[in-house]
NUTI-832747 format. One record per residue (C-alpha): residue number from 1; x, y, z. Coordinates in Angstrom, 3 decimals, decimal comma. Layout:
% NUTI-832747
+-----+----------+----------+----------+
: pos :        x :        y :        z :
+-----+----------+----------+----------+
: NUM :        X :        Y :        Z :
...
+-----+----------+----------+----------+
END
This chain:
% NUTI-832747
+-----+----------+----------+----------+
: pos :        x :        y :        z :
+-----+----------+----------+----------+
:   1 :   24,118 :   38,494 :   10,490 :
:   2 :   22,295 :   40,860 :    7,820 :
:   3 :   22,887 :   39,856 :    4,363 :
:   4 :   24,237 :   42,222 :    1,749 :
:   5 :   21,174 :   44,687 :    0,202 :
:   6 :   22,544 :   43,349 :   -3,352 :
:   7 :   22,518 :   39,913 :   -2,445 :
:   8 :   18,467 :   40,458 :   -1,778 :
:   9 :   15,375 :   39,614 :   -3,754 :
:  10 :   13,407 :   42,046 :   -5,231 :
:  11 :   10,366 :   41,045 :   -3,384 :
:  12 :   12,618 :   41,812 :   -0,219 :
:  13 :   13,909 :   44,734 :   -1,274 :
:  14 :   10,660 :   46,355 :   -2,099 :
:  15 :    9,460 :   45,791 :    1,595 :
:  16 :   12,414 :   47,286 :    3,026 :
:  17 :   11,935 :   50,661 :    0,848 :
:  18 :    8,270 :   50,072 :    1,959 :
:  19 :    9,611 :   50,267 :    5,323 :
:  20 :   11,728 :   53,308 :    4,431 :
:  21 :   14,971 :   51,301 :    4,375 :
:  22 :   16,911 :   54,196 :    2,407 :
:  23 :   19,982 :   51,505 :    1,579 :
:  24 :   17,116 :   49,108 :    0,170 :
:  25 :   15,855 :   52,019 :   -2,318 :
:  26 :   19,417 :   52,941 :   -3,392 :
:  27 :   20,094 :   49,185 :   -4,083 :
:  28 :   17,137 :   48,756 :   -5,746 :
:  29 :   17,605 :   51,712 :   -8,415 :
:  30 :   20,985 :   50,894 :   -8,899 :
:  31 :   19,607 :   47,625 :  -10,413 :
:  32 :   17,527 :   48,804 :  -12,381 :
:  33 :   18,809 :   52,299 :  -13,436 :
:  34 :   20,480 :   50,660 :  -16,513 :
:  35 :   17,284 :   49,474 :  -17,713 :
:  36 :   15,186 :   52,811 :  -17,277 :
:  37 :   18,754 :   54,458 :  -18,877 :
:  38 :   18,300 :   52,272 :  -21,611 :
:  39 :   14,839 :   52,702 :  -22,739 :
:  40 :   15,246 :   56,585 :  -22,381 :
:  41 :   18,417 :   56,274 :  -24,938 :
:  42 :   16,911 :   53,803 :  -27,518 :
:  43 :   13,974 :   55,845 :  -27,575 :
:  44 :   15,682 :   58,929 :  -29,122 :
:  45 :   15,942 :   61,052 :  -25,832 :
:  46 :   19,385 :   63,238 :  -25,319 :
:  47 :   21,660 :   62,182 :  -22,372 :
:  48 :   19,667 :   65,136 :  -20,375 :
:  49 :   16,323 :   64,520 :  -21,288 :
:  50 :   17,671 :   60,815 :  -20,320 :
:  51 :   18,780 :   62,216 :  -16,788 :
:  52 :   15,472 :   64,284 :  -16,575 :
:  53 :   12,859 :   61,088 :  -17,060 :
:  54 :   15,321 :   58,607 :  -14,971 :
:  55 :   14,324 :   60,956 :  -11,574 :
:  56 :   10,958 :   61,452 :  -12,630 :
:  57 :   10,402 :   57,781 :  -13,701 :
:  58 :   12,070 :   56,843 :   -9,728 :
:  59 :   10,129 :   59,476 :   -8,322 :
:  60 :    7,001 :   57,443 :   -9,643 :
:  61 :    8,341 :   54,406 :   -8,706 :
:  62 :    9,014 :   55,540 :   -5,152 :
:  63 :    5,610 :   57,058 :   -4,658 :
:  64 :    3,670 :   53,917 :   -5,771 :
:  65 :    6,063 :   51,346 :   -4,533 :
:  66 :    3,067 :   50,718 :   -2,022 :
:  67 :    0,765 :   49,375 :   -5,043 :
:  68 :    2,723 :   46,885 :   -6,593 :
:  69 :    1,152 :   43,832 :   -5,657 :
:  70 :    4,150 :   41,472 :   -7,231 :
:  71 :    7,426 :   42,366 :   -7,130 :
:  72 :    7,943 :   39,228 :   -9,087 :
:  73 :    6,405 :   42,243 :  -11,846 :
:  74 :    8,927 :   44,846 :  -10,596 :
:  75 :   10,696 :   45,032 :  -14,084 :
:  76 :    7,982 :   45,101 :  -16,043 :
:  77 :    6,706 :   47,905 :  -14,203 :
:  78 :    9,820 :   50,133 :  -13,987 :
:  79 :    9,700 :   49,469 :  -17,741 :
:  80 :    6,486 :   50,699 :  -17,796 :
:  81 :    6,953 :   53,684 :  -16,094 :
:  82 :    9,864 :   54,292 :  -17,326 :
:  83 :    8,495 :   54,204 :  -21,061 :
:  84 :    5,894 :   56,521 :  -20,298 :
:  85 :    8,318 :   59,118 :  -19,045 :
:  86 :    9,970 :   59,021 :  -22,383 :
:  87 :    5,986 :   59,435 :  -24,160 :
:  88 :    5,704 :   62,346 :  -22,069 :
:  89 :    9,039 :   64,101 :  -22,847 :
:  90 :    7,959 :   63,281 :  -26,626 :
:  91 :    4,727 :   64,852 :  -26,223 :
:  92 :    6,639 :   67,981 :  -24,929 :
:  93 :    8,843 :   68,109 :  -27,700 :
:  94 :    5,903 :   68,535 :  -29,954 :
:  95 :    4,371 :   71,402 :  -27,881 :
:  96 :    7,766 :   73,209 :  -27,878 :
:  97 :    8,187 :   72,850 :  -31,737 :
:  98 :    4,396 :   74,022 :  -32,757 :
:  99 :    5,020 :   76,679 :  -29,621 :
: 100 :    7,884 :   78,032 :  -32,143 :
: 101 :    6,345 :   77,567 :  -35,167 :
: 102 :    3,691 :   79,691 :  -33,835 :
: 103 :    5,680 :   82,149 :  -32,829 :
: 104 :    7,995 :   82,320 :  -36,187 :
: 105 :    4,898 :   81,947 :  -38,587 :
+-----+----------+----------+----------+
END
């Protein structure tokens, strides 16, 4: 009998998405999409621009999954990417608002 894909470790759970378990990857960001939510949010992004770096942050995450070579370090590395998502929606904040000062002045 197959246990639950909640009830699974990490380590497990990475292999199955390896595998191209779809269930495994949905279980897997559902346990950690509060996390990635939460940097996003404390870090002064809008519920959108929130939205917009949680798929690109899982996109990342789902591309590379191959690489990480401990998923005991699975959290620190959604963390990661997650956190550099937000630097990057920062950076193009910045663009956008010397973009329009350019344009005004």
């Amino acid at each position: 009998m197959d246990i639950h894909p909640s009830d699974r470790s990490d380590a497990d759970l990475v292999s199955r998405c390896i595998a191209g378990d779809g269930r495994a990857w949905e279980v897997l960001v559902r346990r950690y999409r509060r996390l990635d939510r939460s940097i996003a949010l404390t870090r002064g992004l809008t519920e959108d621009e929130a939205e917009d770096a949680f798929q690109e942050t899982w996109s990342r995450v789902h591309g590379a999954l191959g690489t990480l070579r401990r998923a005991g370090s699975l959290t620190g590395w959604i963390a990661s990417v997650a956190r550099s998502q937000v630097s990057r929606v920062h950076r193009a904040r910045r663009r956008d608002r010397r973009a329009a000062a350019a344009r005004e002045g």
